[in-house]
VOGU-3710 file (C-alpha; in Angstrom, 3 decimals, decimal comma):
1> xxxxxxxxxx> 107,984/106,392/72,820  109,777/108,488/75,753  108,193/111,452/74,256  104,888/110,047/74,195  105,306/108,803/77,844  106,181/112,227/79,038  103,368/113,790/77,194  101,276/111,561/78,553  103,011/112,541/82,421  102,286/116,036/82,105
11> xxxxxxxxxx> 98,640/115,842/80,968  98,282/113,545/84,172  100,058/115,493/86,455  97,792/118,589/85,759  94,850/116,772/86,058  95,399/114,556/89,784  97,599/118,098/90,853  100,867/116,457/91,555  103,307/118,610/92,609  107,017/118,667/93,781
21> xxxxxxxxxx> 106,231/118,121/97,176  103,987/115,280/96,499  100,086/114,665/96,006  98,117/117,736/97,128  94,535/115,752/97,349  95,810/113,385/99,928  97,164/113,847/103,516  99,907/111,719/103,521  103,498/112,553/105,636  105,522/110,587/102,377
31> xxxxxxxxxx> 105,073/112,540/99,435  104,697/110,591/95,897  101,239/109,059/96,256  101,433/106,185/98,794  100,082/107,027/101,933  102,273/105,772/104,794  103,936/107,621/107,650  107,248/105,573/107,488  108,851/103,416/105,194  107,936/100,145/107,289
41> xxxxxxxxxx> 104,874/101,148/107,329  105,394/101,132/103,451  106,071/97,328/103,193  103,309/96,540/106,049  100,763/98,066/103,554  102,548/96,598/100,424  101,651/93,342/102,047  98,471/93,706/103,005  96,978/95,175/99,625  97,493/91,752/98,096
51> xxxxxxxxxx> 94,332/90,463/96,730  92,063/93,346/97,762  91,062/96,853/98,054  93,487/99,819/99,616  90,275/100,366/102,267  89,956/97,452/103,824  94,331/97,980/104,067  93,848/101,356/105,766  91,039/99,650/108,174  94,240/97,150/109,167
61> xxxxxxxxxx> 96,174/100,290/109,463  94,239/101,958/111,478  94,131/98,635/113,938  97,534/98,559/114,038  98,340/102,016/114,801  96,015/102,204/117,327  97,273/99,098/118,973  100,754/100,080/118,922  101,850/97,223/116,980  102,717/99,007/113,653
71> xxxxxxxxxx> 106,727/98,486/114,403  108,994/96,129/113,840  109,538/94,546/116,826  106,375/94,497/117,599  105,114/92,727/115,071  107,436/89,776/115,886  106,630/90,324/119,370  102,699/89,689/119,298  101,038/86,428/118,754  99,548/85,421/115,635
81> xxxxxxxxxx> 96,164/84,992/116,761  96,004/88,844/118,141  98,040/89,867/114,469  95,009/88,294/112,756  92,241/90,083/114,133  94,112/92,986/113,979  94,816/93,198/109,882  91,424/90,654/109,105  89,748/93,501/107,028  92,851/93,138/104,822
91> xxxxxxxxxx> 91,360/89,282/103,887  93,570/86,164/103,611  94,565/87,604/107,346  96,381/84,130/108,666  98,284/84,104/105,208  99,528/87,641/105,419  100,091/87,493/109,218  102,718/85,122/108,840  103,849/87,014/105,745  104,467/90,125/107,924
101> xxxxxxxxxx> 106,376/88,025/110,342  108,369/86,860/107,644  108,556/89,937/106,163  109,792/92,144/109,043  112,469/89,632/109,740  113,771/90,465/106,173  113,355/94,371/106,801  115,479/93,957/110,055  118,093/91,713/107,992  118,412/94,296/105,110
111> xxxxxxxxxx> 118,636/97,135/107,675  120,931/95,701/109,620  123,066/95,505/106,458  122,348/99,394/105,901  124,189/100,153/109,521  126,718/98,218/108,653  127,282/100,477/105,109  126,381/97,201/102,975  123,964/98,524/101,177  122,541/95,659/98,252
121> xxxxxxxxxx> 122,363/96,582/94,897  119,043/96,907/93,501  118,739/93,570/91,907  119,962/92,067/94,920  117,578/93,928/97,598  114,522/92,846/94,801  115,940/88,873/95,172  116,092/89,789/99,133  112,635/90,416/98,903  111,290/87,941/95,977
131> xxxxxxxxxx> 113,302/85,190/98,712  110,198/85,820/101,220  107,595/83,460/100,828  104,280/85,059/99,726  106,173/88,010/97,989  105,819/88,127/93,977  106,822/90,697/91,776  104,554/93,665/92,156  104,699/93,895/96,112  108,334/93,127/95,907
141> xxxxxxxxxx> 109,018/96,603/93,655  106,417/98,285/96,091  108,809/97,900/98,557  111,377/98,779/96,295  110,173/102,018/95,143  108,184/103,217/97,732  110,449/102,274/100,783  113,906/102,136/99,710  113,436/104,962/96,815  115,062/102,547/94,499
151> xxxxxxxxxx> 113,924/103,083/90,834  112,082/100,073/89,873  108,594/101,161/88,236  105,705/99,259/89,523  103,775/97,291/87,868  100,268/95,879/88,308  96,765/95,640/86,960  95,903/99,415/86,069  99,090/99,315/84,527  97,983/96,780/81,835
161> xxxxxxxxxx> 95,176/98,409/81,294  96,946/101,966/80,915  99,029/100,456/78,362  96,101/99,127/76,187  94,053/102,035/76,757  96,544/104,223/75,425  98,414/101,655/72,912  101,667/101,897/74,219  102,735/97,947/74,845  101,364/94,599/75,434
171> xxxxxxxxxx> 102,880/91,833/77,093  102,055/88,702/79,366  105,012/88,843/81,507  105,302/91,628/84,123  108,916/92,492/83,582  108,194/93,063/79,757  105,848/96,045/81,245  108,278/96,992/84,166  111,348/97,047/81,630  109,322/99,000/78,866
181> xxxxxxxxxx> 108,554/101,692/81,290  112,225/101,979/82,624  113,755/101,955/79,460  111,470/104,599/78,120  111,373/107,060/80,966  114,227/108,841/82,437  115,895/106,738/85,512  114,140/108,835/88,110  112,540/107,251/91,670  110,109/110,483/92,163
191> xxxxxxxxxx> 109,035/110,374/88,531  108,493/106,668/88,597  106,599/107,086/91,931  104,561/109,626/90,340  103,719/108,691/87,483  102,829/104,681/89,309  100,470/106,612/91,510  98,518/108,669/88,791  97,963/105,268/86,330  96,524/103,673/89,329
201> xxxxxxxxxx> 94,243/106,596/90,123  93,758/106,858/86,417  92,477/103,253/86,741  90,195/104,254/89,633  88,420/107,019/87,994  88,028/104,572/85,021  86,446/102,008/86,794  84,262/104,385/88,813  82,858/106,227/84,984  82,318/102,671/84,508
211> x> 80,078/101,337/87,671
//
């Protein structure tokens, strides 16, 4: 099966053109797919693409960049009512205000820990996160992956429906998926990045042939 994962890598890479310094059809600072300029800026955007569409994330992006809010301390700083308005494109916006709040709290905690050279395992930074109230699986290994480089592979809808396109594994549990990927694919945080980011574009193309 590692074989056929890597075969099915390569084809992918050629066609979305990923190379070693990361994805050459998108303008993004962070190489390996995600457009983000930092990793907070990473988790923000992990949060906010729950339960909808990665434009109406960018539109909060945007809002927050161009507020000066898209820090840390900021966030905590403004008021929940001006938060709102700023990530509403991003839908469920009270919801995933308070998430932020709660969430940036839990990035300064875990950094704080970093300065101090305490740095948590892997399973223990994923419990850090899965502790924070309106954080599940797939948003927690966003984080993960994308903002700490820790190799946890991703796991969410186009990845499903990458597995049963191609045959590869079936499951109703999210870790079955997340541990057949990671125990068929060398232990590698820019391949796992990589090869997350093509099965969701994958997906997109899919459903776009489709509509």
């Amino acid at each position: 099966m590692r074989g056929r994962l890597l075969s099915i890598y390569r084809e992918m890479s050629t066609e979305y053109r990923l190379w070693s310094t990361g994805r050459k059809t998108q303008d993004t600072k962070l190489p390996d797919w995600w457009p983000a300029d930092s990793p907070y800026e990473v988790m923000v955007g992990a949060i906010l693409a729950q339960n909808t569409n990665w434009k109406n994330v960018e539109k909060a992006i945007v809002n927050l960049k161009e507020a000066n809010a898209l820090d840390p301390k900021t966030i905590l700083e403004t008021g929940n009512s001006k938060l709102e308005t700023l990530i509403r494109s991003s839908g469920f916006y009270r919801q995933k205000a308070k998430r932020l709040k709660l969430a940036t709290q839990k990035w300064l905690a875990i950094r704080k820990l970093e300065t101090q050279n305490r740095k948590l395992k892997t399973a223990e930074l994923r419990e850090a996160w899965l502790s924070v109230k309106g954080i599940g699986k797939e948003t927690a290994d966003s984080i993960l992956l994308y903002a700490f480089n820790r190799p946890i592979f991703v796991i969410d809808a186009y990845t499903r429906r990458f597995c049963k396109h191609h045959d590869l594994f079936e499951s109703k549990e999210y870790d079955d998926y997340r541990l057949f990927f990671e125990s068929n694919l060398p232990r590698s945080v820019i391949l796992y990045k990589r090869y997350h980011g093509m099965i969701v574009e994958w997906g997109k193309s899919v459903s776009r042939s489709r509509s």
